[in-house]
KEKE-3310 file (N, C-alpha, C; in steps of 0.2 Angstrom, whole numbers, plus 5000, padded with zeros to 4 digits):
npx = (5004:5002:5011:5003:5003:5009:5006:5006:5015:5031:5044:5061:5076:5088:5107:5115:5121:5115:5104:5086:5077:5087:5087:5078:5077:5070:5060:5052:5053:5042:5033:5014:5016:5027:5039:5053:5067:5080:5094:5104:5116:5117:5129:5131:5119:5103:5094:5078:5070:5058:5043:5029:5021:5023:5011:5011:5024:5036:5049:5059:5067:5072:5079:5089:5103:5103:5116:5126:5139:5143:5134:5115:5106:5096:5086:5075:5065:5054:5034:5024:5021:5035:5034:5041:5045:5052:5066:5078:5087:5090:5101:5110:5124:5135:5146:5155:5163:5176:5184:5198:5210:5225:5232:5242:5239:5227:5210:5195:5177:5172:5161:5155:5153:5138:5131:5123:5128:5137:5149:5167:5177:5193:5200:5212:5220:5223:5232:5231:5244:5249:5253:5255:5261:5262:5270:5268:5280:5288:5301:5318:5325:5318:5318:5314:5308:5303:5290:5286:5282:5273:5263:5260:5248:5239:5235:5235:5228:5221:5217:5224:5232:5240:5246:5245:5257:5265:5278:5286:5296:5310:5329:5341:5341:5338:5324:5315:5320:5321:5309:5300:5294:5281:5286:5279:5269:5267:5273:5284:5294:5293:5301:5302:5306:5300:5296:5286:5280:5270:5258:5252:5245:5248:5253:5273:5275:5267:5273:5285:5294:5302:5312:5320:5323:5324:5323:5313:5314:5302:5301:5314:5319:5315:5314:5317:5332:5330:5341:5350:5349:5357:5362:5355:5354:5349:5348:5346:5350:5352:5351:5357:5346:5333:5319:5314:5320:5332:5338:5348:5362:5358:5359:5365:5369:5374:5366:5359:5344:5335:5334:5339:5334:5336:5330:5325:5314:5296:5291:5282:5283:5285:5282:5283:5278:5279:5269:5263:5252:5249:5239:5228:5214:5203:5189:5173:5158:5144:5132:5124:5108:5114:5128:5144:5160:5180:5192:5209:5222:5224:5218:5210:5209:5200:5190:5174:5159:5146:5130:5124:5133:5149:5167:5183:5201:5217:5229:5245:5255:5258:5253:5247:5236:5229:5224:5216:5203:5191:5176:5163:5152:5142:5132:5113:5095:5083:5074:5082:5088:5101:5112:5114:5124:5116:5100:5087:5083:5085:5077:5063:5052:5040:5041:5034:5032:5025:5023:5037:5051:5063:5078:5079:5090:5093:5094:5104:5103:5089)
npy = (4994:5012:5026:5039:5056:5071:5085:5100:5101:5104:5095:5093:5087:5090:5092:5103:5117:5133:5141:5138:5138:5140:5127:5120:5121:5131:5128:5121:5125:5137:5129:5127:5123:5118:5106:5103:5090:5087:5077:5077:5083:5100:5114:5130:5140:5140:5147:5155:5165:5173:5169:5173:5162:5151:5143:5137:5131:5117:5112:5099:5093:5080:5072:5077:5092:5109:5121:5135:5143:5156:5164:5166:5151:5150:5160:5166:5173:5174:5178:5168:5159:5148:5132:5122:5102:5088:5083:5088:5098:5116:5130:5144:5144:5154:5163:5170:5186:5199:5211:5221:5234:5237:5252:5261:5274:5274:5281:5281:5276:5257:5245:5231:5217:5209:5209:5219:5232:5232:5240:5247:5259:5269:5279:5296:5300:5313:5315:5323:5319:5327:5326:5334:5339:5343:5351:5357:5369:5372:5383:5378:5365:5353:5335:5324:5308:5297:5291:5302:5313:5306:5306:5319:5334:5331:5339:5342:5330:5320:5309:5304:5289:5278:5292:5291:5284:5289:5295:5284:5269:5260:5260:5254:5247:5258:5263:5271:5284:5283:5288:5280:5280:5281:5279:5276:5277:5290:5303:5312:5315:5326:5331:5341:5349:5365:5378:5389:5402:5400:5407:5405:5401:5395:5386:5382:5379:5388:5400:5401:5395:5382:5368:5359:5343:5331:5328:5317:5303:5294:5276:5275:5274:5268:5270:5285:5293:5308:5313:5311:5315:5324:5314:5311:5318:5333:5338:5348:5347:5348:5362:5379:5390:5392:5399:5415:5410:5400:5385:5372:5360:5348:5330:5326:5309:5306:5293:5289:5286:5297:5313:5330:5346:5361:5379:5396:5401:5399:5388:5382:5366:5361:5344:5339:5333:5331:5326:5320:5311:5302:5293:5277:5274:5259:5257:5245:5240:5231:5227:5217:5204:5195:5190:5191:5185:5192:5192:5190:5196:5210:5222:5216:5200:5185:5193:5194:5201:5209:5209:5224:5228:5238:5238:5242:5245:5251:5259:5264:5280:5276:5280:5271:5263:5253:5235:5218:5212:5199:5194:5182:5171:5160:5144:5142:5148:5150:5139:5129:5132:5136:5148:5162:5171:5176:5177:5164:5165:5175:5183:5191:5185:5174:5159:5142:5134:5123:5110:5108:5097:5098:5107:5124:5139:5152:5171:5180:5194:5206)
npz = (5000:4996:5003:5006:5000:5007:5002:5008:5016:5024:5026:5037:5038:5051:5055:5057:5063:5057:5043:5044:5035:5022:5023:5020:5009:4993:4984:4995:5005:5005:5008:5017:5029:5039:5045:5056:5062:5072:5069:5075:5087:5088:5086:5090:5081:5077:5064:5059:5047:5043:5033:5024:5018:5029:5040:5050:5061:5066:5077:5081:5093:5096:5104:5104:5109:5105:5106:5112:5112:5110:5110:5107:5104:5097:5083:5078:5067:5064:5060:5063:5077:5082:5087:5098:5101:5110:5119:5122:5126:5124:5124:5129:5130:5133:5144:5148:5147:5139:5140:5135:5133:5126:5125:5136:5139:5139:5145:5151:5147:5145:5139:5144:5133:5129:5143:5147:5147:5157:5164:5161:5169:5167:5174:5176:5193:5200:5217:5232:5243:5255:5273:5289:5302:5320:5336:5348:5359:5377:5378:5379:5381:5369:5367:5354:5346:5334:5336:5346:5337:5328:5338:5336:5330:5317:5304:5291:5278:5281:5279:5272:5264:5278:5284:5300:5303:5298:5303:5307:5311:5306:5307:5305:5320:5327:5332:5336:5330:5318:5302:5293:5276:5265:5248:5239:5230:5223:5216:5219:5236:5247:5261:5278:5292:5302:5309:5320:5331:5347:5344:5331:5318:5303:5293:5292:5278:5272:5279:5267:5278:5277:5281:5274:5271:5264:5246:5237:5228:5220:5226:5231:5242:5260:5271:5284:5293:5300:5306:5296:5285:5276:5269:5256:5241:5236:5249:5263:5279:5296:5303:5313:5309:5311:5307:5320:5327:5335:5334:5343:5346:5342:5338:5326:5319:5331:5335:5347:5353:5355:5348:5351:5352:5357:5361:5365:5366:5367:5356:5341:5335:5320:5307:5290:5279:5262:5245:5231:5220:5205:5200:5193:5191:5192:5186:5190:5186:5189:5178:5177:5184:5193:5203:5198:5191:5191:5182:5177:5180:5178:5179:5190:5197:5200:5209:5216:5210:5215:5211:5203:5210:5211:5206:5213:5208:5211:5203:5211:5207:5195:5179:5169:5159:5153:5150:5153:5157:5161:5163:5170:5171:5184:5189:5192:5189:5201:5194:5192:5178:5169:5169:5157:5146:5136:5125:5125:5112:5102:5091:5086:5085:5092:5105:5106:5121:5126:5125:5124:5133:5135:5143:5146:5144:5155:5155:5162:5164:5164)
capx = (5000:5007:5010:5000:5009:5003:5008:5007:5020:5038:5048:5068:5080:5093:5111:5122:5120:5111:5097:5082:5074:5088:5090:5073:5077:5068:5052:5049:5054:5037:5025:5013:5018:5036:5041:5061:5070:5085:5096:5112:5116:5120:5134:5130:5114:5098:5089:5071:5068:5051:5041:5020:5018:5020:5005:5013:5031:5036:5056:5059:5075:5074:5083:5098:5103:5105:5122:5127:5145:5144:5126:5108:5106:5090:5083:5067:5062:5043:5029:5024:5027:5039:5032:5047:5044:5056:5066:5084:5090:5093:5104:5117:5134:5141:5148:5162:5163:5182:5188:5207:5212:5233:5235:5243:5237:5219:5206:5187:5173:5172:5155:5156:5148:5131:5131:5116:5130:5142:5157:5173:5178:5197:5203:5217:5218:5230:5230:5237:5246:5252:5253:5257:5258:5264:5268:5272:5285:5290:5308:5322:5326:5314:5319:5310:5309:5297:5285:5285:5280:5268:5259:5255:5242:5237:5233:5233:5232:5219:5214:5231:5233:5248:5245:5245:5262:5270:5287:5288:5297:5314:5333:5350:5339:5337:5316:5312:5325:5318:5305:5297:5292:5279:5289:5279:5262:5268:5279:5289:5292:5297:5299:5304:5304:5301:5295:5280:5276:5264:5250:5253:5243:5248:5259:5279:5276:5261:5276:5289:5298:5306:5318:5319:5329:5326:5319:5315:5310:5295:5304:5321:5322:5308:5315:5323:5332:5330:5349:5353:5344:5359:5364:5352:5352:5349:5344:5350:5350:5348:5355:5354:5343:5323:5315:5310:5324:5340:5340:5355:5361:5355:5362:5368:5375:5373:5366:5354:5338:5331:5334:5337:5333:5336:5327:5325:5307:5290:5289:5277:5286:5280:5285:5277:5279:5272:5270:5259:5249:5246:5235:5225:5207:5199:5179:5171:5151:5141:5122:5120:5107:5119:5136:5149:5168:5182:5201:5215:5224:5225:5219:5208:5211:5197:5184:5170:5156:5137:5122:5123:5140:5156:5174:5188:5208:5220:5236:5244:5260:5255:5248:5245:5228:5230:5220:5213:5195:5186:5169:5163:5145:5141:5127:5107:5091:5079:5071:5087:5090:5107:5113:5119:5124:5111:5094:5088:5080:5089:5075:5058:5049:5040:5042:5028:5036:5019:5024:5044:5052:5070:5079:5083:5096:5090:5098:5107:5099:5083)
capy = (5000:5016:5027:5048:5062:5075:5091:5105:5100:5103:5090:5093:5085:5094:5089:5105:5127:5137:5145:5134:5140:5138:5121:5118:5124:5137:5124:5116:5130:5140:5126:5131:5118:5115:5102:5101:5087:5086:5071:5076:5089:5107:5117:5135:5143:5139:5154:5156:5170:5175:5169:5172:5155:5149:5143:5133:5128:5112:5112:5093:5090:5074:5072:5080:5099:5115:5125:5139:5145:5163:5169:5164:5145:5152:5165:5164:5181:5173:5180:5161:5155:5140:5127:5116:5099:5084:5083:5091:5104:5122:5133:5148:5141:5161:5161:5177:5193:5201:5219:5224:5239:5238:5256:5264:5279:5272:5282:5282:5271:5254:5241:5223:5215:5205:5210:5225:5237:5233:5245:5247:5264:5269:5288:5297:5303:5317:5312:5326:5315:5328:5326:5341:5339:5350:5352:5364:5367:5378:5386:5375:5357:5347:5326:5319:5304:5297:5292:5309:5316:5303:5309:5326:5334:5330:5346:5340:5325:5318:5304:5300:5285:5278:5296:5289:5282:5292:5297:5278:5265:5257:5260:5252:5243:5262:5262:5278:5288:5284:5289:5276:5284:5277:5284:5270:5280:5297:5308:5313:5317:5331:5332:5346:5353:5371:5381:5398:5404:5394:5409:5409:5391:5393:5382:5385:5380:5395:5407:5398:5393:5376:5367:5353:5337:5326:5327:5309:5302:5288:5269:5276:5275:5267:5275:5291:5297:5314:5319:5311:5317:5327:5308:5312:5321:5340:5339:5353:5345:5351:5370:5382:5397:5392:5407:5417:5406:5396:5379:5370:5353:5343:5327:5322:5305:5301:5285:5289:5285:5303:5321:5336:5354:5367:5385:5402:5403:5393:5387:5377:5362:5357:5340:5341:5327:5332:5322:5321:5306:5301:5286:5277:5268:5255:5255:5242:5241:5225:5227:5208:5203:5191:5191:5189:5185:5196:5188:5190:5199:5217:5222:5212:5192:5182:5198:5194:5208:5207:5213:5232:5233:5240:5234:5246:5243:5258:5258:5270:5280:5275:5280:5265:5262:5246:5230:5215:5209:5193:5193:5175:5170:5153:5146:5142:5149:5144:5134:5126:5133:5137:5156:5163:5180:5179:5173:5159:5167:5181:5187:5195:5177:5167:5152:5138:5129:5118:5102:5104:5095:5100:5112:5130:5142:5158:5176:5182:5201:5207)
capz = (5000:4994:5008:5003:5000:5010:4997:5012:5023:5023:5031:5034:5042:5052:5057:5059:5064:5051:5043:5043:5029:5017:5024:5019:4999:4989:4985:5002:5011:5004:5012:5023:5036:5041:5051:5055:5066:5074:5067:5078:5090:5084:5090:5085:5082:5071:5061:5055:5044:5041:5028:5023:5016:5033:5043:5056:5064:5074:5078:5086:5095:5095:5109:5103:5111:5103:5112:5106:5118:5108:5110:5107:5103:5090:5081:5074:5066:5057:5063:5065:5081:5082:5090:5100:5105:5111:5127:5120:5129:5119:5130:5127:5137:5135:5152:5150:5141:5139:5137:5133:5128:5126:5126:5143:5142:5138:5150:5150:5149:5140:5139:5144:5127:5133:5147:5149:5147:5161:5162:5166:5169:5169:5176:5180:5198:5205:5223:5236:5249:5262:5278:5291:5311:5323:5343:5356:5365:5376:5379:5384:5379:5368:5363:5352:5342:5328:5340:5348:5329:5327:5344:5338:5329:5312:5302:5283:5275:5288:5276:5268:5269:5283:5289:5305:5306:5291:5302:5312:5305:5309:5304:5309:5324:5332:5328:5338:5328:5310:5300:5288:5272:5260:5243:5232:5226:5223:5211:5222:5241:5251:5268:5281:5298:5303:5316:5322:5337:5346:5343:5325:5317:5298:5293:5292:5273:5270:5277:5268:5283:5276:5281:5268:5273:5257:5239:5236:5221:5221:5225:5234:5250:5264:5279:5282:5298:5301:5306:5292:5281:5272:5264:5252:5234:5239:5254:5267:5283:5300:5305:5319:5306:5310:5309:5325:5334:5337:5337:5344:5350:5339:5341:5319:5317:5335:5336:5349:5352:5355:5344:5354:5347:5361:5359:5369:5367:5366:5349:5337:5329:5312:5302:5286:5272:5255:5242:5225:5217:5201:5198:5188:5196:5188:5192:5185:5187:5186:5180:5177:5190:5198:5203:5192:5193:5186:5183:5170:5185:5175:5187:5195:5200:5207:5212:5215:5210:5217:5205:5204:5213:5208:5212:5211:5209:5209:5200:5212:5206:5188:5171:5165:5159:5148:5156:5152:5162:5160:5169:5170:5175:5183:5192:5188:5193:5206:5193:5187:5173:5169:5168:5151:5144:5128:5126:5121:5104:5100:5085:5086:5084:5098:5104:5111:5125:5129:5122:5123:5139:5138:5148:5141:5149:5155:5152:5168:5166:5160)
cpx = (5004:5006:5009:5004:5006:5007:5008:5012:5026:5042:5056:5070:5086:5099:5116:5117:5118:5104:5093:5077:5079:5091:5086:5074:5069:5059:5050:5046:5046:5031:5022:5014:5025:5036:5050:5063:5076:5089:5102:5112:5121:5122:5133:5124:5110:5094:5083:5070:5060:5047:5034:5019:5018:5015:5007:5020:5034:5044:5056:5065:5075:5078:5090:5095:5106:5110:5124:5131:5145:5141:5122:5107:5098:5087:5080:5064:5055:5040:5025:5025:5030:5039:5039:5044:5051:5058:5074:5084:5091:5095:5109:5121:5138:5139:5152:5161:5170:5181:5195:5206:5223:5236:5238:5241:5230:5216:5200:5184:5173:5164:5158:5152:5143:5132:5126:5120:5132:5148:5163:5178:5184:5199:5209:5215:5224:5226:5236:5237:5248:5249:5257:5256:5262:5265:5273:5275:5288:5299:5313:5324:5321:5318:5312:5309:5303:5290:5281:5280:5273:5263:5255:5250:5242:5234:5231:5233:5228:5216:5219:5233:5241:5251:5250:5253:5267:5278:5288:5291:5306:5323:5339:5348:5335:5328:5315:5314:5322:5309:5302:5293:5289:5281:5285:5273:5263:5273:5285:5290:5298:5297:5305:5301:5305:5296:5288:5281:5270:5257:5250:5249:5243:5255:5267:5279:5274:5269:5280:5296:5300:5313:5318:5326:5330:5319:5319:5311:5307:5303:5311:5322:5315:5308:5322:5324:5333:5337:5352:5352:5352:5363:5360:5353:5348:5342:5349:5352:5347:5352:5352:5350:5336:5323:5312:5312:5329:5339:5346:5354:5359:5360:5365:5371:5375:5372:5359:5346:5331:5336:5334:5338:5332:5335:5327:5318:5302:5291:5282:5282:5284:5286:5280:5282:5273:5276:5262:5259:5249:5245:5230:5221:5205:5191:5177:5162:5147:5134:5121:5115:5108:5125:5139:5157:5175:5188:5202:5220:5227:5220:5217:5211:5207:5194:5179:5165:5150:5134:5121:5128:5145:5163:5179:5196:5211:5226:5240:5253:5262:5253:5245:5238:5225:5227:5217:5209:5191:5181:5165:5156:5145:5135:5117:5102:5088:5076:5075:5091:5096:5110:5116:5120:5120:5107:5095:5087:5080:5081:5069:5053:5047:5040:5036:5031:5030:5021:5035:5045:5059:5071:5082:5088:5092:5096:5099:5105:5094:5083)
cpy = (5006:5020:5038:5050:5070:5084:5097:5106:5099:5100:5092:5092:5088:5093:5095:5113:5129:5140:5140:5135:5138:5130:5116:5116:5127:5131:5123:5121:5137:5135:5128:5129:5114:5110:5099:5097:5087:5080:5071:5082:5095:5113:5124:5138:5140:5145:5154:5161:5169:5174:5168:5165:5152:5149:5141:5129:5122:5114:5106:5090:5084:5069:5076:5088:5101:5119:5128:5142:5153:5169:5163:5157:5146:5157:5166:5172:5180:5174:5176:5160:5148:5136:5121:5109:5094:5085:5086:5097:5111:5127:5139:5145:5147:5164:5169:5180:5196:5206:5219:5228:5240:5244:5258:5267:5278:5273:5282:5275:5264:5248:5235:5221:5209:5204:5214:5230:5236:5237:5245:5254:5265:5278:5288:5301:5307:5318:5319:5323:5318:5327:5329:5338:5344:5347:5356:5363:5372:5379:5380:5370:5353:5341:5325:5312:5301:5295:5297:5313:5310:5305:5315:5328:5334:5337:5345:5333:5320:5310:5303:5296:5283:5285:5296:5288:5284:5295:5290:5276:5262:5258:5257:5252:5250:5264:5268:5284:5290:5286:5287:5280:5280:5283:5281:5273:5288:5298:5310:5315:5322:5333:5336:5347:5360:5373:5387:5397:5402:5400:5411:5400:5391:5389:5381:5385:5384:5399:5406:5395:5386:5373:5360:5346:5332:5330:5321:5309:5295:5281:5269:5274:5272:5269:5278:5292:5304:5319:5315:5310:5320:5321:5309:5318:5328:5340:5343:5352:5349:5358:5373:5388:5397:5399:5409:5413:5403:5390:5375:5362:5349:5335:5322:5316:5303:5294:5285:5288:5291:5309:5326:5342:5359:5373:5389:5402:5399:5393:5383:5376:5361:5351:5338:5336:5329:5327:5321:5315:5306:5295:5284:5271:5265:5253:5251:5241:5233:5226:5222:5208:5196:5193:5190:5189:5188:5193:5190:5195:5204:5220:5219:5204:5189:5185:5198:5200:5207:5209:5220:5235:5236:5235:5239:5245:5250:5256:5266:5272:5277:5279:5275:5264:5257:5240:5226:5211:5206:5195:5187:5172:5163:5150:5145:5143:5146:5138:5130:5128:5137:5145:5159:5170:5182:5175:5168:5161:5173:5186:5188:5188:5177:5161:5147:5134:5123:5111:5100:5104:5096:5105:5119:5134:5150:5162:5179:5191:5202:5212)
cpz = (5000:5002:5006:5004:5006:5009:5003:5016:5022:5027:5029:5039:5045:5059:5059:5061:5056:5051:5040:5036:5021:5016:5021:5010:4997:4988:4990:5005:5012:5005:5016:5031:5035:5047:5050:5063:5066:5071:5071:5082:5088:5089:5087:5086:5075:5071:5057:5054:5042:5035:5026:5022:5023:5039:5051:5053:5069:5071:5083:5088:5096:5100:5109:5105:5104:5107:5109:5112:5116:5108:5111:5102:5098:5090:5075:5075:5063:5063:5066:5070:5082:5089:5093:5104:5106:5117:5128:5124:5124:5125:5127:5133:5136:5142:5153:5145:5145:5138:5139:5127:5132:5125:5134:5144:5141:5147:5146:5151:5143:5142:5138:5137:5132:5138:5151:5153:5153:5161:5165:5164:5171:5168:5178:5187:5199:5212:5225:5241:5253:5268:5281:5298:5313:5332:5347:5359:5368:5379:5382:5377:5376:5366:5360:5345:5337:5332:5344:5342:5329:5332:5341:5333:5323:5306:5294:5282:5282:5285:5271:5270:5272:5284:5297:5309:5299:5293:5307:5304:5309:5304:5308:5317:5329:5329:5331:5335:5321:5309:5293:5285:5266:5253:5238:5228:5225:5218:5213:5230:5245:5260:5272:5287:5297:5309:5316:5328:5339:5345:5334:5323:5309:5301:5290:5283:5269:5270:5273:5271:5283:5278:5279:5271:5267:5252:5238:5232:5223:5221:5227:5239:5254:5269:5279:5287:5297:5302:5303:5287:5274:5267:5258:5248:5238:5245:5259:5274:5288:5304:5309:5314:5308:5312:5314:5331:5332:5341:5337:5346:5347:5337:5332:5322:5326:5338:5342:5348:5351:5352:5349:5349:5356:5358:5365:5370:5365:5359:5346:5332:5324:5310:5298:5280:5266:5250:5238:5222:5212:5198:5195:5193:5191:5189:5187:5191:5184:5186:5178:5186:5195:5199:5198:5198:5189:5189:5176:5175:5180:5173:5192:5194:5205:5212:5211:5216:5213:5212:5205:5208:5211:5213:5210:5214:5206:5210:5204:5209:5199:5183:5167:5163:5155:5154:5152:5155:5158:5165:5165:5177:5179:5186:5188:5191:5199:5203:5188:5182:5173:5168:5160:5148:5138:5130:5120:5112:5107:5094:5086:5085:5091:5098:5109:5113:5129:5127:5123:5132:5140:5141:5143:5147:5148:5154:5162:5168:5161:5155)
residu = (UNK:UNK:UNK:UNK:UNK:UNK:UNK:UNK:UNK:UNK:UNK:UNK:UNK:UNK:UNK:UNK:UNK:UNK:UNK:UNK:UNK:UNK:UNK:UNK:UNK:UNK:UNK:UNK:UNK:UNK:UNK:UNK:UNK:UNK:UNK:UNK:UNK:UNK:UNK:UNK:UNK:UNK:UNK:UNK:UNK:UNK:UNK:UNK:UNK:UNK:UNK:UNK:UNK:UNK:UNK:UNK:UNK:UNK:UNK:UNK:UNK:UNK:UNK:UNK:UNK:UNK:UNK:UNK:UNK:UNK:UNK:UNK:UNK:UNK:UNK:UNK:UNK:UNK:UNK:UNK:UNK:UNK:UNK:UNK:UNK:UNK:UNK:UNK:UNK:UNK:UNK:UNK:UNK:UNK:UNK:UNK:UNK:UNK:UNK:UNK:UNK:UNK:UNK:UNK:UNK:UNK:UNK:UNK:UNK:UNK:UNK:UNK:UNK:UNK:UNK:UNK:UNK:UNK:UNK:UNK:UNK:UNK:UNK:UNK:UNK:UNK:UNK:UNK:UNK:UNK:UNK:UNK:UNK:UNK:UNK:UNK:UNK:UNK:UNK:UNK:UNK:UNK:UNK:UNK:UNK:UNK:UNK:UNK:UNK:UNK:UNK:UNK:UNK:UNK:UNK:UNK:UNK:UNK:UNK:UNK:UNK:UNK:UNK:UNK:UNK:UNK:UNK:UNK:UNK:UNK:UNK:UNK:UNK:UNK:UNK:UNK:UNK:UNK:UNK:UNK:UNK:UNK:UNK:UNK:UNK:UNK:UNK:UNK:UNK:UNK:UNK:UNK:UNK:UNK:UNK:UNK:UNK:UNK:UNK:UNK:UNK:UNK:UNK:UNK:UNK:UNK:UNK:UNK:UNK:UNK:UNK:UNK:UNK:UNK:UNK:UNK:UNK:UNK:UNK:UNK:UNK:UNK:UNK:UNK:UNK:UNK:UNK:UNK:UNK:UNK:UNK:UNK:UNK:UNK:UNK:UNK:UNK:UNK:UNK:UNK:UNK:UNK:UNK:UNK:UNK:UNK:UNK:UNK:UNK:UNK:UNK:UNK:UNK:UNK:UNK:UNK:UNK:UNK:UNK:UNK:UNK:UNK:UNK:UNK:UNK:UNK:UNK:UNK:UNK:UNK:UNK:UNK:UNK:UNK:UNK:UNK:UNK:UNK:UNK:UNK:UNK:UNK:UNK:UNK:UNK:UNK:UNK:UNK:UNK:UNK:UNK:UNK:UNK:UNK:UNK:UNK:UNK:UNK:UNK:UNK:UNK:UNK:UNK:UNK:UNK:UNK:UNK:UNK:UNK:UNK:UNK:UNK:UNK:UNK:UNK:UNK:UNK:UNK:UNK:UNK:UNK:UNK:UNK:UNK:UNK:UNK:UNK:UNK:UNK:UNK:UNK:UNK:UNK:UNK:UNK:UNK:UNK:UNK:UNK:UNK:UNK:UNK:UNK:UNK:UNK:UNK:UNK:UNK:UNK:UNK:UNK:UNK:UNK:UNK:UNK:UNK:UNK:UNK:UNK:UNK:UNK:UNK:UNK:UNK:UNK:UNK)
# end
């Protein structure tokens, strides 16, 4: 018994990534009734363009999945909707989105691709790192050693960081002598004692009242003693001239654990460290609504970001603005489904999932 033709319906069989339509050919493919199976699983993406003659679309995985690692696993632009049944899986497996930009001087904003416009923002900063203290003293005999300096009272530079312990630090075993100096984020650093009267509260640097001990250049030196300060590249050491007095006694090259500076009248001491930034931030912005993970250490490595948060690494003592960031999804919803940076159907089509039993991959932001 022969077996009827049934002249309406286009049957095609389908083994690899493509457009469904030309897979069909030029006769078939203007049936009003398609019907395309899977015969093997397809790496890639399938595409349904839009065409009047058809009336109705079945798509049957047949068990076999659709994966597609660089996007959306289908895209079905006919006004038709495409009917999927079978128990195959169709999923996007795009997990990571890259940005690299190799120039150095590269600032500004760049867009994670399928991502819902995540960013990664790279600026320069000019950072002022001074730090200015001061303390009182009257007539006579003061000693004092980094600790002494570190006690008193902070005037600039209140939020620079290692402020706090900007003249500690240790030298040739005497640690209360030295004054440990972060030289590594900065252009360059200058640091000086000088003097006022204690009813006078600018700072010995406003009047130009300087007494400069070192010019250091960024990555030279970590710790500087103060009487001996004139080892250093123009630097002027420590002399009896402060302004509005005479300091004597001072103990150079001593060895000692405390600095004396004798005076005729109450002073106000100043030790004032300045020192100029220039760096470059890297703010990166996740609007995925999960987390994400960022590595390729330039600059991050293994930072995890939340849903709408940012992460920031600063290149300090830098210009540099060259990077390369992965962000790397993982992870499936509540109701299983697998997380992915594209939809499953990418194109203006829908699709009726009443009769399919496989699992799809959802999109990790809306």
């Amino acid at each position: 018994m022969a077996i009827p033709f049934i002249s309406n319906i286009g049957f095609t069989e389908v083994d690899s990534a493509g457009t469904l339509n030309d897979k069909a050919g030029t006769a078939k493919s203007k049936l009003p009734i398609q019907f395309f199976k899977l015969t093997d699983n397809i790496s890639g993406n399938l595409t349904l363009n839009n065409d009047s003659a058809h009336k109705k679309i079945i798509l049957d995985t047949n068990g076999n999945t659709i994966l597609n690692s660089s996007g959306s696993p289908l895209t079905t632009n006919s006004s038709t909707t495409l009917e999927l049944i079978g128990s195959g899986n169709i999923q996007s497996t795009l997990k990571t989105s890259t940005v690299t930009n190799t120039s150095t001087g590269h600032t500004g904003t760049t867009n994670f691709s399928s991502s819902n416009s995540s960013t990664i923002v790279v600026s320069n900063v000019d950072t002022d790192l001074t730090v200015e203290k001061y303390i009182d003293s009257s007539a006579g005999t003061f000693r004092y050693n980094g600790s002494t300096i570190d006690g008193g009272v902070t005037t600039l530079g209140g939020s620079t960081p290692n402020a706090a312990n900007i003249f500690s630090g240790s030298y040739s075993g005497a640690t209360s002598t030295a004054f440990g100096i972060n030289t590594t984020d900065g252009t360059s650093a200058a640091v000086f004692v000088g003097d006022t009267s204690q009813s006078t509260t600018t700072s010995p640097a406003s009047g130009g009242y300087k007494l400069f001990i070192a010019q250091i250049q960024p990555n030279t030196v970590s710790a500087l003693r103060m009487d001996e300060g004139s080892n250093f590249q123009n630097s002027i050491g420590i002399y009896n001239s402060l302004v509005g007095g005479t300091v004597g006694g001072h103990n150079r090259y001593s060895g000692e654990t405390n600095h004396t500076l004798i005076f005729s009248d109450s002073r106000r001491l100043w030790w004032r460290y300045e020192r100029s930034g220039n760096d470059r931030t890297f703010v990166f912005t996740n609007n995925l609504d999960i987390s994400c993970v960022l590595s390729g250490a330039d600059p991050f490595d293994g930072v995890t970001v939340s849903a709408g948060a940012t992460a920031t690494s600063t290149l300090t003592n830098s210009t540099d603005g060259s990077h390369d960031i992965t962000m790397t999804i993982s992870g499936n919803n509540g109701s299983g489904l697998p997380f992915a940076l594209a939809d499953v159907n990418s194109g203006t089509g829908s699709l009726d999932t009443s009769a399919y039993s496989g699992t799809f991959s959802t999109k990790a932001f809306s």
